[in-house]
Biopython code that builds the backbone (N, CA, C, O; Angstrom):
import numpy as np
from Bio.PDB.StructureBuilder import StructureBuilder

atoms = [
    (1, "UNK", "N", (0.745, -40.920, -19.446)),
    (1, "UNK", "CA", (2.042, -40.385, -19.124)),
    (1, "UNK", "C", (2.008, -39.815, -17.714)),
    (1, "UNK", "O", (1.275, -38.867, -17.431)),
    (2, "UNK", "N", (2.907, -40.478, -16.728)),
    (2, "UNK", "CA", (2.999, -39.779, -15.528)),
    (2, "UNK", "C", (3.836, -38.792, -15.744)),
    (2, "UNK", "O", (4.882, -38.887, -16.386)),
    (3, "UNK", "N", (3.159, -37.236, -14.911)),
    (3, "UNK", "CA", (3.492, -36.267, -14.683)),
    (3, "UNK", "C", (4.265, -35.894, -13.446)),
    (3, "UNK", "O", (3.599, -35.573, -12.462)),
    (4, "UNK", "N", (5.715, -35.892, -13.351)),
    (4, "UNK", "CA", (6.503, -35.568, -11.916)),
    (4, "UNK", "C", (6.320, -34.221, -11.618)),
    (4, "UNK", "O", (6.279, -33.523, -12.631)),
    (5, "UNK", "N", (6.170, -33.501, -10.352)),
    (5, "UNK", "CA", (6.287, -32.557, -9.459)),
    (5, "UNK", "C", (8.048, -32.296, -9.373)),
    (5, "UNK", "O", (8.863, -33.120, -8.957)),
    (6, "UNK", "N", (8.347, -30.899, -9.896)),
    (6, "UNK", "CA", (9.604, -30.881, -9.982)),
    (6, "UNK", "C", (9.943, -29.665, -9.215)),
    (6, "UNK", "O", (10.213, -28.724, -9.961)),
    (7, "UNK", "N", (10.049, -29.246, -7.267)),
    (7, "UNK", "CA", (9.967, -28.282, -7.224)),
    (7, "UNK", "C", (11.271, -27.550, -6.836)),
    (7, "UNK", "O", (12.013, -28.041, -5.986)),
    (8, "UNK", "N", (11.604, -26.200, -7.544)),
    (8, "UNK", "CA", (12.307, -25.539, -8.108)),
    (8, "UNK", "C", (12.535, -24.289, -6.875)),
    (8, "UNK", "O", (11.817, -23.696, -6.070)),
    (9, "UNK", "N", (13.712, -24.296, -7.195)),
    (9, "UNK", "CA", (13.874, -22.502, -6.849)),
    (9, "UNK", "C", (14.031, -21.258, -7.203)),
    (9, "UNK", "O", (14.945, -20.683, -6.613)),
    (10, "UNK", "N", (13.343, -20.543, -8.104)),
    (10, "UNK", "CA", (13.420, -19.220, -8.768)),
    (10, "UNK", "C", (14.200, -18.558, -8.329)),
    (10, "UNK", "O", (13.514, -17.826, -7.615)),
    (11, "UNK", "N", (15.399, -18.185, -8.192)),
    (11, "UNK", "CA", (15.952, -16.984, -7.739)),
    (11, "UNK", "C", (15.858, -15.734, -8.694)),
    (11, "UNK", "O", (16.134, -15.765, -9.893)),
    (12, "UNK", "N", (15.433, -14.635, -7.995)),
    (12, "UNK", "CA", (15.111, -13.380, -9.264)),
    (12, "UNK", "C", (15.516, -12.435, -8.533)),
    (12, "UNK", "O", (15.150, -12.169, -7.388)),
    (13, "UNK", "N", (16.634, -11.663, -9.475)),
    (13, "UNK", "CA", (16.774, -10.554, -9.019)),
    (13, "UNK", "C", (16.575, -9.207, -10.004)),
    (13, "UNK", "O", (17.308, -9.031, -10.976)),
    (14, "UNK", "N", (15.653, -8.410, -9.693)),
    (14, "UNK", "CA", (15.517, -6.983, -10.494)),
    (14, "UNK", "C", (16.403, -5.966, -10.554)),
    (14, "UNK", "O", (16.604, -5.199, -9.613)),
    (15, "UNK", "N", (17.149, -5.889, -11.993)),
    (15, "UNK", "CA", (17.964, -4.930, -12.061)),
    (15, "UNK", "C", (17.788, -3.604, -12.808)),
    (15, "UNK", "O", (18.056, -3.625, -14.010)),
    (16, "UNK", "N", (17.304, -2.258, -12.170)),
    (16, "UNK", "CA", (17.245, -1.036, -13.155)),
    (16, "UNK", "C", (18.190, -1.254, -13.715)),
    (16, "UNK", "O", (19.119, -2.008, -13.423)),
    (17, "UNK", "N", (18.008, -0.508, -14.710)),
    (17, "UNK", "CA", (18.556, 0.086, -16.336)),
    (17, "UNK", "C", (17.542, 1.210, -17.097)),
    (17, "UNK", "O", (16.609, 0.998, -17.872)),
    (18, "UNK", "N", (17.988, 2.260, -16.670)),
    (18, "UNK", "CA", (17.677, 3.758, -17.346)),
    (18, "UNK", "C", (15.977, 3.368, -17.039)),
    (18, "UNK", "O", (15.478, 3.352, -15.914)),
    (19, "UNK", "N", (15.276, 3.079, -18.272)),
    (19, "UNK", "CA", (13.731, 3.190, -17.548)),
    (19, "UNK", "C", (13.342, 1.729, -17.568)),
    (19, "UNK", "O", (12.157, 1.493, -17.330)),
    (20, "UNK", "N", (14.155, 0.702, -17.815)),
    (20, "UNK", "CA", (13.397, -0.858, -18.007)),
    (20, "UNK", "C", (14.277, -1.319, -16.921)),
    (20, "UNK", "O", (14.934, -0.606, -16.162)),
    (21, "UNK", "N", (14.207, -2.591, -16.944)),
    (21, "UNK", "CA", (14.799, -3.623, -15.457)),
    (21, "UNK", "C", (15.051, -5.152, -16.574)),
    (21, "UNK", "O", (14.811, -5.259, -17.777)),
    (22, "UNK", "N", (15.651, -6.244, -15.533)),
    (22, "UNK", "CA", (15.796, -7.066, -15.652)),
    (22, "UNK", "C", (15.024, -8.079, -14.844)),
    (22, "UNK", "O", (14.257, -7.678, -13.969)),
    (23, "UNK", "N", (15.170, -9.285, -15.065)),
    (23, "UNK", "CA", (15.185, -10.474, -14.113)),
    (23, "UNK", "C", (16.247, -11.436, -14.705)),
    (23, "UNK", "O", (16.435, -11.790, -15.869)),
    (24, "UNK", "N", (16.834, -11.727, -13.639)),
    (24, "UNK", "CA", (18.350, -13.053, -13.428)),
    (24, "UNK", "C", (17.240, -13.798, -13.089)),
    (24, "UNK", "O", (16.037, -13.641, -12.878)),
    (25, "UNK", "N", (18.402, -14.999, -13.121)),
    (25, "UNK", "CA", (18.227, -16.285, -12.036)),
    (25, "UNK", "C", (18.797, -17.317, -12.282)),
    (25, "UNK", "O", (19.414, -17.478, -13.335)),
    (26, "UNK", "N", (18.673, -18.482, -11.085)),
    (26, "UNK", "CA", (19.290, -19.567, -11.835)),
    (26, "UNK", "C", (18.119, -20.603, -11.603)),
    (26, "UNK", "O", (17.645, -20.444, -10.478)),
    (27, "UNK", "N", (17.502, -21.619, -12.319)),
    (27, "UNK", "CA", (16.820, -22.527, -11.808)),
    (27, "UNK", "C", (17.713, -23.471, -11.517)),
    (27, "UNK", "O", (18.853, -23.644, -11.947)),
    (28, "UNK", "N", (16.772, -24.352, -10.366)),
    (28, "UNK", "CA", (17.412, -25.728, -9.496)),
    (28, "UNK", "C", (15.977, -26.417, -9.115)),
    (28, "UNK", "O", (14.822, -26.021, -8.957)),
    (29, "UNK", "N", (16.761, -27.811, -9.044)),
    (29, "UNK", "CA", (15.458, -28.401, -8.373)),
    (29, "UNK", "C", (15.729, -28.790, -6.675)),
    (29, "UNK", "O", (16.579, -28.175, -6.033)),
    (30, "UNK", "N", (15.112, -29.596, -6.224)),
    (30, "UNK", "CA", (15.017, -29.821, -4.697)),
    (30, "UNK", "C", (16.607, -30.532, -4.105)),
    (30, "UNK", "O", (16.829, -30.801, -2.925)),
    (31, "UNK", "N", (17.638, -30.748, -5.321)),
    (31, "UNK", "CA", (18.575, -31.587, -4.726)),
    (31, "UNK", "C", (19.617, -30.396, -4.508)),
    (31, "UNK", "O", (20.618, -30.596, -3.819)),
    (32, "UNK", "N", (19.382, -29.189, -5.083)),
    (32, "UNK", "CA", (19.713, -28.226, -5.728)),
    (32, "UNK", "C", (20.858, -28.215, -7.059)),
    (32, "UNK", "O", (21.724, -27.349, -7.184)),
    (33, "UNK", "N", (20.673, -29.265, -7.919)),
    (33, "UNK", "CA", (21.042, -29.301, -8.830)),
    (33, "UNK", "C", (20.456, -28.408, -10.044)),
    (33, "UNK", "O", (19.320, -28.712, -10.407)),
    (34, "UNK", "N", (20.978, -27.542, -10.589)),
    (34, "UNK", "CA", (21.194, -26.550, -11.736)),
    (34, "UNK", "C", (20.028, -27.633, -12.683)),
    (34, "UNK", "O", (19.899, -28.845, -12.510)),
    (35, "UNK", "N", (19.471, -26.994, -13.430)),
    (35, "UNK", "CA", (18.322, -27.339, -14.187)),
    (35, "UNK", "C", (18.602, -26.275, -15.510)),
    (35, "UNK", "O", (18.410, -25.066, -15.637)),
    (36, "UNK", "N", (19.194, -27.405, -16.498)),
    (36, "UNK", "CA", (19.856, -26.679, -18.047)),
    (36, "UNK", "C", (18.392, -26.676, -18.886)),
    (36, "UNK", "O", (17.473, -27.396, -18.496)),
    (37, "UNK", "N", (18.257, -25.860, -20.000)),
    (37, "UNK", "CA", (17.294, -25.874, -20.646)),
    (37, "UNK", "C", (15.979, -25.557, -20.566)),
    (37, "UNK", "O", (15.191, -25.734, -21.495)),
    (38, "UNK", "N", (15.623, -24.984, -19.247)),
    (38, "UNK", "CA", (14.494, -24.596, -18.480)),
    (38, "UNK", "C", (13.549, -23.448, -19.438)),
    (38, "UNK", "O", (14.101, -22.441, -19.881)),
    (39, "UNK", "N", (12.372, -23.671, -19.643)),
    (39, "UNK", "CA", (12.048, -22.368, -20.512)),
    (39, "UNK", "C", (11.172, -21.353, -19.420)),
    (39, "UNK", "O", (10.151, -21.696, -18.824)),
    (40, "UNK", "N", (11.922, -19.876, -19.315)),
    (40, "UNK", "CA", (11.494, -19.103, -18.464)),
    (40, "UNK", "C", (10.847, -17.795, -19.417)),
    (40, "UNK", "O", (11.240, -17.297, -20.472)),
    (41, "UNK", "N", (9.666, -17.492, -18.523)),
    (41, "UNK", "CA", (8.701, -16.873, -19.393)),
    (41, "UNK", "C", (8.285, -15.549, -18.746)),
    (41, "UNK", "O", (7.902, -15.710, -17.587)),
    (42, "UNK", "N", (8.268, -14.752, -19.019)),
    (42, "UNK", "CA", (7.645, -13.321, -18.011)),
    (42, "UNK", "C", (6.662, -12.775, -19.013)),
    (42, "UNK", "O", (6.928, -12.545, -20.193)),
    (43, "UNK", "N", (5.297, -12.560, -18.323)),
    (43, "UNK", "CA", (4.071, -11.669, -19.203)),
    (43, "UNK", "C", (3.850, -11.047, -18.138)),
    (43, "UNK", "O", (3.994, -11.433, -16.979)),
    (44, "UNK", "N", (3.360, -9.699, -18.684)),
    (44, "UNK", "CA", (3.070, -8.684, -17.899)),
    (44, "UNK", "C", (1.960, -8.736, -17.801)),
    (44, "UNK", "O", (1.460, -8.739, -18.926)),
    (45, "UNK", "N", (0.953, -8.800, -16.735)),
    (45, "UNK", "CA", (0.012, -8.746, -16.407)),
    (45, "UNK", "C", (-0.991, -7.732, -17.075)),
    (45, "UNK", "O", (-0.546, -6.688, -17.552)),
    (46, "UNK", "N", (-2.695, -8.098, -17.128)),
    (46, "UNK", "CA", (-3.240, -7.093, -18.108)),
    (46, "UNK", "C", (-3.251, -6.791, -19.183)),
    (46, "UNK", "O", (-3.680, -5.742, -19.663)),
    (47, "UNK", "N", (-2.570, -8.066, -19.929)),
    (47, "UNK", "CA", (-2.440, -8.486, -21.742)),
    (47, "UNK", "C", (-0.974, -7.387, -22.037)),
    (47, "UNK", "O", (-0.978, -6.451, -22.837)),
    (48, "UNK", "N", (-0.058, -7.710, -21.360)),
    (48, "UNK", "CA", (1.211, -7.007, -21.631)),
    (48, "UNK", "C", (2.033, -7.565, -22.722)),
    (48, "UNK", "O", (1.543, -8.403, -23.479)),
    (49, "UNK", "N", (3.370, -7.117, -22.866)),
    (49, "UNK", "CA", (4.327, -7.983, -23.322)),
    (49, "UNK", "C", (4.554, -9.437, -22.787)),
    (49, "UNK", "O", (4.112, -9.813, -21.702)),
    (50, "UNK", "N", (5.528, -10.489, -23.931)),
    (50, "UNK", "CA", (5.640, -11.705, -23.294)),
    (50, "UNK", "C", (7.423, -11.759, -23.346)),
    (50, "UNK", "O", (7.958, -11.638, -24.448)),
    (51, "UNK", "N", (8.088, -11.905, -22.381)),
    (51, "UNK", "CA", (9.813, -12.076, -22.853)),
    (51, "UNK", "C", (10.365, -13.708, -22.167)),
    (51, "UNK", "O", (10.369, -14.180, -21.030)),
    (52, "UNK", "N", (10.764, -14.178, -23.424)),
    (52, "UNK", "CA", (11.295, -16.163, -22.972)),
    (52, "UNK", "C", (12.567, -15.990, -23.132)),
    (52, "UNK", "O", (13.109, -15.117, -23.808)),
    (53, "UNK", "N", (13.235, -17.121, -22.285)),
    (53, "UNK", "CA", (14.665, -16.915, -22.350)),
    (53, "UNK", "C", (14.612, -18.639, -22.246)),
    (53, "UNK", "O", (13.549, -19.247, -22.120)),
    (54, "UNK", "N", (15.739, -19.198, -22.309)),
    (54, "UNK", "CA", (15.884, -20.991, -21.543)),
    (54, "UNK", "C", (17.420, -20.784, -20.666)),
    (54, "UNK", "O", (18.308, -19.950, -20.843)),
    (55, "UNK", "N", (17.342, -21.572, -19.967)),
    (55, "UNK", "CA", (18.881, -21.300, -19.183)),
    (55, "UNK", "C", (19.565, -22.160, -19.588)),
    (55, "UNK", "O", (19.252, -23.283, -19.983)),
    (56, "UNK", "N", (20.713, -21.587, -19.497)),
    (56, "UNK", "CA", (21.856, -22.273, -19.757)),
    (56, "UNK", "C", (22.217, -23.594, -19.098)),
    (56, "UNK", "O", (21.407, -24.312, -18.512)),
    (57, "UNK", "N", (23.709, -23.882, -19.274)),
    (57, "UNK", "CA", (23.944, -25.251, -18.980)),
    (57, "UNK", "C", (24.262, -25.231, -17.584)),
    (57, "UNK", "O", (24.545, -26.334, -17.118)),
    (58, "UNK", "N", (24.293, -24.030, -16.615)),
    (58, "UNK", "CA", (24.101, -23.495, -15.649)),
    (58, "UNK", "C", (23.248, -23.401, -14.751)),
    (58, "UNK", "O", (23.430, -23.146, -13.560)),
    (59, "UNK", "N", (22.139, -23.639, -15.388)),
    (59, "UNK", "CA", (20.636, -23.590, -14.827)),
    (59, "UNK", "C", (20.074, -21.476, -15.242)),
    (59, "UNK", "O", (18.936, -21.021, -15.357)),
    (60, "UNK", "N", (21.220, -20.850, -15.333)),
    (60, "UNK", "CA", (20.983, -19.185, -15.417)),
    (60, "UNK", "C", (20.091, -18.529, -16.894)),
    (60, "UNK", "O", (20.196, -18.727, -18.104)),
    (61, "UNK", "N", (19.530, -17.986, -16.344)),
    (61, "UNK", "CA", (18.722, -17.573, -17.260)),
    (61, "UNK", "C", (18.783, -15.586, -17.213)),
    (61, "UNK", "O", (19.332, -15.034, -16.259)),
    (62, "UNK", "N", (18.328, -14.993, -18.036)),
    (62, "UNK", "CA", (18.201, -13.447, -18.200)),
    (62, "UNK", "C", (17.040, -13.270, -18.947)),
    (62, "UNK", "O", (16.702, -13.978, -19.895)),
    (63, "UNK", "N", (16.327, -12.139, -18.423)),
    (63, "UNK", "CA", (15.455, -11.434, -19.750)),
    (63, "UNK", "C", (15.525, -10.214, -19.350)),
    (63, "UNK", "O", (15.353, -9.620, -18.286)),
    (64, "UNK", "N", (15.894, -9.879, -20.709)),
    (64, "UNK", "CA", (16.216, -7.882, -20.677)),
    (64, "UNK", "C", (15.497, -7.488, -20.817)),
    (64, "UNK", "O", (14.546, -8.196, -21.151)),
    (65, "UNK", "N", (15.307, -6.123, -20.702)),
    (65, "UNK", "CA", (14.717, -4.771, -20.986)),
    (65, "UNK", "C", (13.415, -5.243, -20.727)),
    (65, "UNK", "O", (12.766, -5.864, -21.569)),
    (66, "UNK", "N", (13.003, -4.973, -19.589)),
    (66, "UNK", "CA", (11.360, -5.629, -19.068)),
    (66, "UNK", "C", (10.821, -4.195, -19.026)),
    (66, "UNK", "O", (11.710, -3.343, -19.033)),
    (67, "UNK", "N", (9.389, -3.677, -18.978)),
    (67, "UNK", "CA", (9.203, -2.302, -18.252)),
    (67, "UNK", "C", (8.657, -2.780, -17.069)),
    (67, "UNK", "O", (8.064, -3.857, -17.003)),
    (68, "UNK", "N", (8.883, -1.797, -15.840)),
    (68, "UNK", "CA", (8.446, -2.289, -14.668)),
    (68, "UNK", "C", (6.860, -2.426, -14.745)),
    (68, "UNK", "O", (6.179, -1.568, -15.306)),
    (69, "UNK", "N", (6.334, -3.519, -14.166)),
    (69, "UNK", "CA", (5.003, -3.855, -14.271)),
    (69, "UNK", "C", (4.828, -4.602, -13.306)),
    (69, "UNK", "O", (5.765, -4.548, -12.509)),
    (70, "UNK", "N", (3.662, -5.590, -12.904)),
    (70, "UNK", "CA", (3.169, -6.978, -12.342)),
    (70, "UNK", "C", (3.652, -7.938, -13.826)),
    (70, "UNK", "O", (3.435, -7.573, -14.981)),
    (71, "UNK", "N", (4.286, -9.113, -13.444)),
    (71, "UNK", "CA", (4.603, -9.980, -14.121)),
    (71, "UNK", "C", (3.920, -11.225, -13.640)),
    (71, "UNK", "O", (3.525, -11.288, -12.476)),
    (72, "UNK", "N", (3.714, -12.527, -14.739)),
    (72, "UNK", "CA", (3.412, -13.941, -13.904)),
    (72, "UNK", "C", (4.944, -14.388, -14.729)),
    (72, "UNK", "O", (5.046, -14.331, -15.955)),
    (73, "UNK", "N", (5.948, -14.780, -13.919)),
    (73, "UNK", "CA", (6.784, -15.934, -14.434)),
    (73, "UNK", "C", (6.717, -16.991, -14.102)),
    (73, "UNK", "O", (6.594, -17.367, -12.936)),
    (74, "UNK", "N", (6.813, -17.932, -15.459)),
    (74, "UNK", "CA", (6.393, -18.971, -15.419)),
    (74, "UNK", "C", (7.562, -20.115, -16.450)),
    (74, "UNK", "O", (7.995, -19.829, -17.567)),
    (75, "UNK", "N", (7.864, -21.446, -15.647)),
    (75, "UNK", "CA", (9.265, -21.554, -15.814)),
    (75, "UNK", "C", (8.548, -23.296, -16.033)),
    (75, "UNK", "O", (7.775, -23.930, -15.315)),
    (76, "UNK", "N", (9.307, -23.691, -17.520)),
    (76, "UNK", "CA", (8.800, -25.097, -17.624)),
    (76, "UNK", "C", (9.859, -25.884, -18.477)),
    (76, "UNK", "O", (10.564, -25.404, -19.364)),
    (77, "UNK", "N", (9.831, -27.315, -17.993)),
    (77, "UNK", "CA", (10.566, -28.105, -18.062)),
    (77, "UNK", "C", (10.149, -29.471, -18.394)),
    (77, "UNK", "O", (9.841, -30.255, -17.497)),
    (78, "UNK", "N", (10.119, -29.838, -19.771)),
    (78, "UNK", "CA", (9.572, -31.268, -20.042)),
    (78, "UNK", "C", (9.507, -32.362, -19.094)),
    (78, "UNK", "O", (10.308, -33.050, -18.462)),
    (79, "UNK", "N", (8.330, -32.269, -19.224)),
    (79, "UNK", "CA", (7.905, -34.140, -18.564)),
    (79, "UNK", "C", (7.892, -33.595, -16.752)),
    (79, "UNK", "O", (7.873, -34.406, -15.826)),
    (80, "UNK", "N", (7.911, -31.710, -16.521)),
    (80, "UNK", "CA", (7.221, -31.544, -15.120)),
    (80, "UNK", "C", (6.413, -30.703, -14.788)),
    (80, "UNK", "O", (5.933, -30.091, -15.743)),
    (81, "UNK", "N", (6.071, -30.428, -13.848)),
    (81, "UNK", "CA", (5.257, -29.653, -13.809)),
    (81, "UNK", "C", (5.256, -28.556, -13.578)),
    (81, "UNK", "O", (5.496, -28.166, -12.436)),
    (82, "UNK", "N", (4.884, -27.399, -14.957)),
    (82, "UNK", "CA", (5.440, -25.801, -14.885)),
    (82, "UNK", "C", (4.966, -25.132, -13.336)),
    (82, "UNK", "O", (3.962, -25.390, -12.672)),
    (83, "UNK", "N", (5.962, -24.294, -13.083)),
    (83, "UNK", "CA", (5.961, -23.405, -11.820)),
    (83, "UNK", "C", (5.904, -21.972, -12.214)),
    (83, "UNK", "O", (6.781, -21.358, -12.820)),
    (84, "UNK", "N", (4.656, -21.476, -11.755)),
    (84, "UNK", "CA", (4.165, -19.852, -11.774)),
    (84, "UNK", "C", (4.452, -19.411, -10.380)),
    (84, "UNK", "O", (4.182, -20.001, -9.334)),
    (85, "UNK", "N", (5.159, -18.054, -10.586)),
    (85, "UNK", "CA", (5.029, -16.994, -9.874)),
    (85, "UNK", "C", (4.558, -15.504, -9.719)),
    (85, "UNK", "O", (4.759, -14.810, -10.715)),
    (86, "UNK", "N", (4.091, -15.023, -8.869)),
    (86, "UNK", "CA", (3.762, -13.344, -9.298)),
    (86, "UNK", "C", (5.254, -12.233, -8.997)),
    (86, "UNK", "O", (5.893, -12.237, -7.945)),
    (87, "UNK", "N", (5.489, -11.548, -9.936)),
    (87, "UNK", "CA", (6.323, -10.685, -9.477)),
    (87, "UNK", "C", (6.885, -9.150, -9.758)),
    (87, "UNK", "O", (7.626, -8.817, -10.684)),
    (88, "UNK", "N", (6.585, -8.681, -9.182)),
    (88, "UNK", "CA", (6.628, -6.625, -9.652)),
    (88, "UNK", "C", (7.714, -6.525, -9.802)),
    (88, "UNK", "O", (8.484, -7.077, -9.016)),
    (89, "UNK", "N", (8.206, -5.735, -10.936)),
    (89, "UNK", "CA", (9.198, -5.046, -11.416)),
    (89, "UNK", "C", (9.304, -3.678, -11.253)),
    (89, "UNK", "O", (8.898, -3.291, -12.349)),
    (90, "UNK", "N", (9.685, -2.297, -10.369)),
    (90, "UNK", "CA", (9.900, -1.197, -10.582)),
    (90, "UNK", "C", (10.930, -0.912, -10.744)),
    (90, "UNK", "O", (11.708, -1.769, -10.324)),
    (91, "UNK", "N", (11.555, 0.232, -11.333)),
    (91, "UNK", "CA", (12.897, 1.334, -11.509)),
    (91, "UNK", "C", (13.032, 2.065, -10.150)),
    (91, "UNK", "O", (12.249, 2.739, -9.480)),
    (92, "UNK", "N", (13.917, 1.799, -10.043)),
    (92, "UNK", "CA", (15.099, 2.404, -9.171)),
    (92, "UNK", "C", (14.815, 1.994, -7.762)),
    (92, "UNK", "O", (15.577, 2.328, -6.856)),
]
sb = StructureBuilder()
sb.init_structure("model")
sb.init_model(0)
sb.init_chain("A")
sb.init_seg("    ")
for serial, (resi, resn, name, xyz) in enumerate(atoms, 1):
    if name == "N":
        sb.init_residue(resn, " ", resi, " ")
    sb.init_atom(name, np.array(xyz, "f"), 0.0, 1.0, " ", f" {name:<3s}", serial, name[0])
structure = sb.get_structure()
């Protein structure tokens, strides 16, 4: 089975909320076409919590109530090749 290179654009934005945060976004690929069904993943670094979301038909995705930490998100899409990122979450 050939494996395609599918590369993406994470957009993330961290939103406080009282003591936890968020991450948005929308995935896209290189044409910048919206990428529906995407499974987006945040673990907190150091054997933390794990929070999955899939995006919509939009490409948009959410995961609530994160605590601020080091995260790896990591965002995958049948038949390509998953894309990791590192990314800190603090309040306020």
């Amino acid at each position: 089975m050939m494996v395609r290179a599918l590369p993406m654009f994470l957009l993330l934005a961290a939103l406080a909320q009282a003591q936890q945060t968020s991450i948005t976004g929308t995935i896209s690929d290189s044409s910048g076409g919206t990428v529906p069904a995407a499974k987006v993943t945040a673990t907190a670094k150091g054997g933390g919590s794990s929070h999955t979301a899939l995006t919509n038909s939009s490409g948009f995705f959410a995961l609530q109530a994160l605590d601020a930490a080091d995260y790896l998100v990591r965002v995958e899409v049948p038949g390509f090749t998953p894309l990791e990122r590192s990314l800190t979450l603090l309040i306020g």
